[in-house]
Wavefront OBJ file of the C-alpha trace (Angstrom):
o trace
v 4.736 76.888 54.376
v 6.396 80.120 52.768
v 4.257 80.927 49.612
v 1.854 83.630 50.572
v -0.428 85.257 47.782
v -2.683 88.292 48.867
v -5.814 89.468 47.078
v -6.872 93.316 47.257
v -8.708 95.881 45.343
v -6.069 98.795 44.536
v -2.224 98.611 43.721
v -1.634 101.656 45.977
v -2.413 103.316 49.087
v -5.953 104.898 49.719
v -6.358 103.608 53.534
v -5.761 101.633 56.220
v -6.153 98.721 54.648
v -3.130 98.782 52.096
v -0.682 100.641 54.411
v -1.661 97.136 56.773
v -1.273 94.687 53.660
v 2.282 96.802 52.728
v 3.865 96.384 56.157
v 2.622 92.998 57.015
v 4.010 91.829 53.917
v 7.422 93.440 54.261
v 7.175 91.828 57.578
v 6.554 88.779 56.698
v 9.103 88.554 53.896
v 11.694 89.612 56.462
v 11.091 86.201 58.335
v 11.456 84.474 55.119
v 7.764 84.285 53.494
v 7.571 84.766 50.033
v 4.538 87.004 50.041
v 2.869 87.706 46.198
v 0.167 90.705 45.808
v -2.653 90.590 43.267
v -4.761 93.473 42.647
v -8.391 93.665 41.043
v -8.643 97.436 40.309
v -5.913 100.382 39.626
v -5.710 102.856 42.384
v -4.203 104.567 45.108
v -0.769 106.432 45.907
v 2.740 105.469 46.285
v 2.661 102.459 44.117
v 6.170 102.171 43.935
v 6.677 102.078 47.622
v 3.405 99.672 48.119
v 5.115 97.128 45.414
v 8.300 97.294 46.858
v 6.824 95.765 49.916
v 5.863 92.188 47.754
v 7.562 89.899 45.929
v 5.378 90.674 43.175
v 2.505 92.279 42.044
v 0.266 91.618 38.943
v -3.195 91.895 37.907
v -5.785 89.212 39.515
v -6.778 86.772 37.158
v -8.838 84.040 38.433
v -6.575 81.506 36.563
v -3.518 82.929 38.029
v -0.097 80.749 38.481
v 0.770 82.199 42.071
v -3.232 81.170 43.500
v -2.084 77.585 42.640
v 1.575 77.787 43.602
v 0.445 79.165 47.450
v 0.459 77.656 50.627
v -1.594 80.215 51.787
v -4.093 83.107 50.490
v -5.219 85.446 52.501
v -8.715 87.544 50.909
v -8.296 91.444 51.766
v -11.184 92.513 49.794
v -14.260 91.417 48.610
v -13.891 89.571 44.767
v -16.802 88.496 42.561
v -18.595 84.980 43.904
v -17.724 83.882 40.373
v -14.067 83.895 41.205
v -14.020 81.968 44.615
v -14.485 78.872 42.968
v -11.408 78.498 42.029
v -10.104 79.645 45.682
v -9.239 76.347 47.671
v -10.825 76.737 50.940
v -8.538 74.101 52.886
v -5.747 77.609 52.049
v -7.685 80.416 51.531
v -8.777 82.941 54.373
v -10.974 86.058 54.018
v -9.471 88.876 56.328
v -12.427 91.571 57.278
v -11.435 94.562 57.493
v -14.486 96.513 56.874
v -18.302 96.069 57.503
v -19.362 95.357 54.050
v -19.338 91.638 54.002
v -22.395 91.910 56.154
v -23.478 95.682 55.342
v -25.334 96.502 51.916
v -24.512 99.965 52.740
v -21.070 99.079 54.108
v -20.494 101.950 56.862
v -22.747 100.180 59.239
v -24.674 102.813 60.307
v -28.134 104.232 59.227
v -27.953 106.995 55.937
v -30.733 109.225 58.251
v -28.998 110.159 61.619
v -26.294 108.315 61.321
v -26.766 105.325 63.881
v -24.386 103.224 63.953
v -26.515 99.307 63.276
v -25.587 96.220 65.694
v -27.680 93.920 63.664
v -27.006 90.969 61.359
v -27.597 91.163 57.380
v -31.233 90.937 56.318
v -31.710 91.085 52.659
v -34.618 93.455 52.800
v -33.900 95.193 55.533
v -30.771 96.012 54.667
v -31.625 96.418 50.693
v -33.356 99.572 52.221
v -30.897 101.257 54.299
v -28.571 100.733 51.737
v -31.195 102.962 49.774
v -30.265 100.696 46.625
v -26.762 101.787 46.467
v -24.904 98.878 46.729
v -25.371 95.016 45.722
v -26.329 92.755 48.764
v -23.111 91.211 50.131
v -22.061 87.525 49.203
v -22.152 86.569 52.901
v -23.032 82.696 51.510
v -20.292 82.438 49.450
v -17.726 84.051 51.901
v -19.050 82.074 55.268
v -17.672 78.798 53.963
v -14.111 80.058 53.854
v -12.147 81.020 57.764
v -11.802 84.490 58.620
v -9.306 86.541 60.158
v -9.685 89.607 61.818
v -8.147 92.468 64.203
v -10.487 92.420 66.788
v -12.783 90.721 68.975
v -15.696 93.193 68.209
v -15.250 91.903 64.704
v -15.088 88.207 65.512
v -18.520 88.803 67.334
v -20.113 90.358 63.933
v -18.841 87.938 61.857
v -19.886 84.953 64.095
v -23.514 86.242 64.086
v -23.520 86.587 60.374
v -22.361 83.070 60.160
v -19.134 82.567 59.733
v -17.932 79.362 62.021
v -14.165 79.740 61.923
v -12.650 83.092 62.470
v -9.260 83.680 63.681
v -7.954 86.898 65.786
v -4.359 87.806 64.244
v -3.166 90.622 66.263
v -2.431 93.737 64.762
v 1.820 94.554 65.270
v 4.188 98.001 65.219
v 7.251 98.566 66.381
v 7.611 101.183 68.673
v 9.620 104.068 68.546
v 13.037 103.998 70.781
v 12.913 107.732 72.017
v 11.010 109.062 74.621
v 8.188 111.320 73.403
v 8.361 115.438 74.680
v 5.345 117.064 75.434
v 3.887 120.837 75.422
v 7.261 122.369 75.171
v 5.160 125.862 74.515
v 2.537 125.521 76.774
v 0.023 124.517 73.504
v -1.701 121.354 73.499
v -0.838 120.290 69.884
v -3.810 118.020 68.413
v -3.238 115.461 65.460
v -5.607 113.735 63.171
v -4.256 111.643 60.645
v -7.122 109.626 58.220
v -8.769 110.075 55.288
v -11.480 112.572 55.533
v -14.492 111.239 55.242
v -17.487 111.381 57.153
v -17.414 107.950 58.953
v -13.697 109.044 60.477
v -15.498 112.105 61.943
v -13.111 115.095 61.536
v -16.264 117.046 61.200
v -17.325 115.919 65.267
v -13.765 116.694 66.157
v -14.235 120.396 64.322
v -17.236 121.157 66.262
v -15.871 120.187 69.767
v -12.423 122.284 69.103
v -14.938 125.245 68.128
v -15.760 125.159 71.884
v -12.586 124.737 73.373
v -11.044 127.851 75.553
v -7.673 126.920 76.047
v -4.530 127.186 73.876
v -4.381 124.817 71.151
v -3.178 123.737 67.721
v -4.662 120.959 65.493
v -3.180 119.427 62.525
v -5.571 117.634 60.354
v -3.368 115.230 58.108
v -4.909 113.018 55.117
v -7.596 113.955 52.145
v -11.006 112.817 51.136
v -14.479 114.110 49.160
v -14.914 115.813 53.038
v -12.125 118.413 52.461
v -13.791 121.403 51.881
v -16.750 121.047 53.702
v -13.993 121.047 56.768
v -12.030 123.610 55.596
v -15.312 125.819 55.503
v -15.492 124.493 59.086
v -12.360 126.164 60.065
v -13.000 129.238 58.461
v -16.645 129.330 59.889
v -15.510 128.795 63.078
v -12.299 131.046 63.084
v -10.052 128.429 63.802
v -8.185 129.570 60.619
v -5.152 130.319 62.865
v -5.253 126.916 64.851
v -6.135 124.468 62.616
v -3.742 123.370 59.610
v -4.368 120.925 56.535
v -1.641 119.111 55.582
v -3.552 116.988 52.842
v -2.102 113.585 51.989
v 1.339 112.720 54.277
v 3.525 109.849 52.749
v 5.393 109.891 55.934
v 3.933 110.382 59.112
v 6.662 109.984 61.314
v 7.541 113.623 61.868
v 3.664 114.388 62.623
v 3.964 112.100 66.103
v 6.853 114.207 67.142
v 4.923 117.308 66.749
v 1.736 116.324 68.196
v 0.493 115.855 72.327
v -2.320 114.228 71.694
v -3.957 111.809 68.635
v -7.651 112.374 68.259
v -9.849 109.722 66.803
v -13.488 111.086 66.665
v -14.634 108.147 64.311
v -18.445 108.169 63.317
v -18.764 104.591 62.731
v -17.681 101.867 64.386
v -13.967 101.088 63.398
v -13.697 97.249 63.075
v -9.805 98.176 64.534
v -8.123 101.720 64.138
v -4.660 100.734 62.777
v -3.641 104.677 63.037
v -4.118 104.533 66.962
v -1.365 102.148 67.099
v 1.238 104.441 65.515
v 0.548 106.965 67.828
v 0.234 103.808 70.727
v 3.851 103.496 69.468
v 5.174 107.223 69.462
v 4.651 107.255 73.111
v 1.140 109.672 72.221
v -2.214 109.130 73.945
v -5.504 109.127 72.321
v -8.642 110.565 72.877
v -11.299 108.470 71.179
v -14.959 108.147 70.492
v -15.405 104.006 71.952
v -17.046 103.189 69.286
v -16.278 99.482 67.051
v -12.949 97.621 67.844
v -11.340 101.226 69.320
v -10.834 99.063 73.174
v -8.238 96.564 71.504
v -5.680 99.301 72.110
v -7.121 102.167 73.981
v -7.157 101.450 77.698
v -9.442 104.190 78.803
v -7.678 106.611 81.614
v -4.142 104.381 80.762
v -2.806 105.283 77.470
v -5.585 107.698 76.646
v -9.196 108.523 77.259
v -12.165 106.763 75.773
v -15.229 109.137 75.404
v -18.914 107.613 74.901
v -20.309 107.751 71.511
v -21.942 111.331 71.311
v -19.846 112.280 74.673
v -17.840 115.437 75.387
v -14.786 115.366 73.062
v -14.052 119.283 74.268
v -14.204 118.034 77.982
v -11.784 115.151 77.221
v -9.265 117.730 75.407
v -9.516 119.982 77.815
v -8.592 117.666 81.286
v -5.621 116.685 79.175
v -4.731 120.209 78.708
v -5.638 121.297 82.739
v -3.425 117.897 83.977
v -0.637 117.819 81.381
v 1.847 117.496 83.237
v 0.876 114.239 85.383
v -1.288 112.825 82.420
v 0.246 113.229 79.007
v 3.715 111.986 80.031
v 2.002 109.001 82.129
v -0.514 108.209 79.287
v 2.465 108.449 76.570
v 4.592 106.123 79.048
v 1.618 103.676 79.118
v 0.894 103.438 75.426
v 4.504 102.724 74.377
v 4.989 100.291 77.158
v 1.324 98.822 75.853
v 2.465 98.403 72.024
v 5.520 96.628 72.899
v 3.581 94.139 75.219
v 0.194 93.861 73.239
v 1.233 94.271 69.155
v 5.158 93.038 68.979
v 6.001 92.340 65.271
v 7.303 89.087 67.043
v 4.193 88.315 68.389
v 2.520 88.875 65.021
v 4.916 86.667 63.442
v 4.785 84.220 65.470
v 0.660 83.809 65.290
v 1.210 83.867 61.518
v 3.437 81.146 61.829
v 1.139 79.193 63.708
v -1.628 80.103 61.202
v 0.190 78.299 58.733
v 1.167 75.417 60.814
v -2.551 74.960 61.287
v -3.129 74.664 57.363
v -0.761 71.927 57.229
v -2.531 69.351 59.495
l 1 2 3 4 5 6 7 8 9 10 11 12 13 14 15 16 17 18 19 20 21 22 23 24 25 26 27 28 29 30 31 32 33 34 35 36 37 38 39 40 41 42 43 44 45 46 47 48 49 50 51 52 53 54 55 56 57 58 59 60 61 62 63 64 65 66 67 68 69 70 71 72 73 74 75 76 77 78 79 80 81 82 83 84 85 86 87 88 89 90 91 92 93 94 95 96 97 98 99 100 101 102 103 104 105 106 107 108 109 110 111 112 113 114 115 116 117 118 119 120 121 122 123 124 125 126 127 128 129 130 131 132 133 134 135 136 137 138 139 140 141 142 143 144 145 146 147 148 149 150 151 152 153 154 155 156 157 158 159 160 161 162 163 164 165 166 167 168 169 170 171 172 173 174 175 176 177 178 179 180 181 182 183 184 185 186 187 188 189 190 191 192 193 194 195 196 197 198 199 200 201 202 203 204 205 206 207 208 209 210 211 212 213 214 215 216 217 218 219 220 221 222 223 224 225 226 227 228 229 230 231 232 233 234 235 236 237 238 239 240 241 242 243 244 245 246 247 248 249 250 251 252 253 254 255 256 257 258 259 260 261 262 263 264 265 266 267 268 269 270 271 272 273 274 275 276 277 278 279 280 281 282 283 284 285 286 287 288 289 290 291 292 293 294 295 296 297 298 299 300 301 302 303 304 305 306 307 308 309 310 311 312 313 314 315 316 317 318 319 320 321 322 323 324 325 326 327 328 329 330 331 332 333 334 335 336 337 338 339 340 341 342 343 344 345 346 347 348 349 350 351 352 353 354 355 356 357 358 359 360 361
């Protein structure tokens, strides 16, 4: 089986979830898949770069040669009911990456307060938290096909919102082959890198760095509608001098080598957290809110330092700062040695494989 056709909603980067379908693809193709992209809306950056990762990428039409051609098709957004039809369900996976196959309002969490929801999709129930915004989700339409996902937390929500066969294909990275340097000023040199938007929490981060006595620096890398509301943060807050915007980064690399520690102060539950593996793999711990699927690769007091939801983000900073010499290089150590065991692009490869296999029978 080599013929592999992904379905998405934008022919260019806006998240997560196209920087995973761009490297998993190139990934794939490198061990010989033939891996095919359609799209159902224009959008997103680097589209050059993002196509050079398929074979090819075209429009989504339901009638579409390549959906017929494909030993497998793998679902990375939600399409109309309408279309699924034609989707054979013997070859055709949905992979969730998001809430909103069982959440009207799709962040999972209430629009008044903010509390993040644990419960399975009621249509009226829902209909109102969702404050009308948003059609209900096709949940009967998308049960009947497997699912992948990233994490076990996500297995768990689909399950209850009845999906029967759901598969856990582990996320992958390859990790960097120098060893990572740490507070060569004495400054504890923060990083977020995300799109900035209230579920991702840049705004909690803000507040806890407004309270933090010791030396620090904070880069805040990515854009969103949440911009300027942060940057009046900063200024509110005279942080002006210790917190810089670097807006959308194409290449992230050189923002690992300049950082101590990743922060990752989501709001919502993140079904995964891709980004925490690149900095898993630059040999940089995290300090996260433990909130959604955030335990698949933070091993709290290991690699980094998992703080409750509405817990002390200053006080977490602030240990790594006091015992940075013992902790950062141990933690950093850790997470490296953790990516290579846990998220290998061979052992990502190899599950695929096996995915496929698994069709065949």
């Amino acid at each position: 089986m080599k013929r592999i056709v992904y379905i998405g909603k934008y022919n260019g980067i806006i998240g997560g979830i196209e920087r995973y379908m761009q490297n998993s693809a190139a990934l794939l193709r490198r061990n010989g898949f033939t891996v095919q992209y359609l799209y159902t809306e224009e959008g997103g950056k680097e589209r050059e770069k993002f196509a050079a990762a398929f074979d090819a990428v075209q429009r989504f039409t339901p009638e579409h040669d390549s959906l017929k051609q494909a030993d497998l098709i793998v679902l990375h957004n939600i399409i109309s009911p309408a279309y699924l039809s034609g989707l054979p369900v013997h070859k055709t996976f949905f992979f969730a990456h998001d809430h909103n196959i069982y959440c009207q309002r799709h962040h999972y969490y209430t629009p008044f307060g903010r509390v993040n929801c644990s419960r399975k999709f009621h249509p009226l129930r829902c209909a109102l938290c969702s404050l009308g915004r948003n059609s209900a989700p096709p949940l009967k339409s998308y049960c009947r096909f497997p699912a992948i996902v990233l994490s076990d937390y996500m297995a768990e929500n689909l399950r209850k919102n009845g999906f029967v066969n759901v598969v856990k294909l582990p996320a992958f990275i390859r990790t960097a082959e120098k060893e990572h340097r740490f507070m060569q000023d004495g400054v504890l040199r923060l990083l977020f890198l995300g799109q900035l938007i209230r579920g991702k929490g840049a705004d909690l981060m803000l507040n806890a760095l407004a309270k933090l006595d010791i030396p620090f620096t904070c880069t805040i890398a990515g854009d969103g509608n949440d911009r300027i509301m942060l940057e009046n943060m900063v200024e509110k807050w005279n942080l002006c001098d210790k917190v810089q915007f670097k807006g959308f980064v194409s290449e992230p690399e050189h923002l690992w080598d300049d950082c101590d520690v990743f922060v990752f102060p989501i709001r919502w539950q993140e079904p995964f957290g891709l980004v925490g593996l690149e900095a898993m793999a630059h040999g940089v711990p995290a300090v996260a809110f433990d909130l959604g699927g955030v335990r698949e690769w933070l091993t709290d007091g290991v690699s980094g330092i998992a703080v409750p939801e509405h817990g002390d983000l200053c006080a977490a900073l602030k240990r790594l700062y006091e015992q940075h010499k013992i902790l950062l290089p141990e933690m950093g150590r850790a997470a490296l040695r953790l990516a290579g065991e846990k998220f290998s692009e061979e052992m990502f490869t190899a599950k695929f494989k096996g995915l496929c296999e698994e069709m065949q029978k």
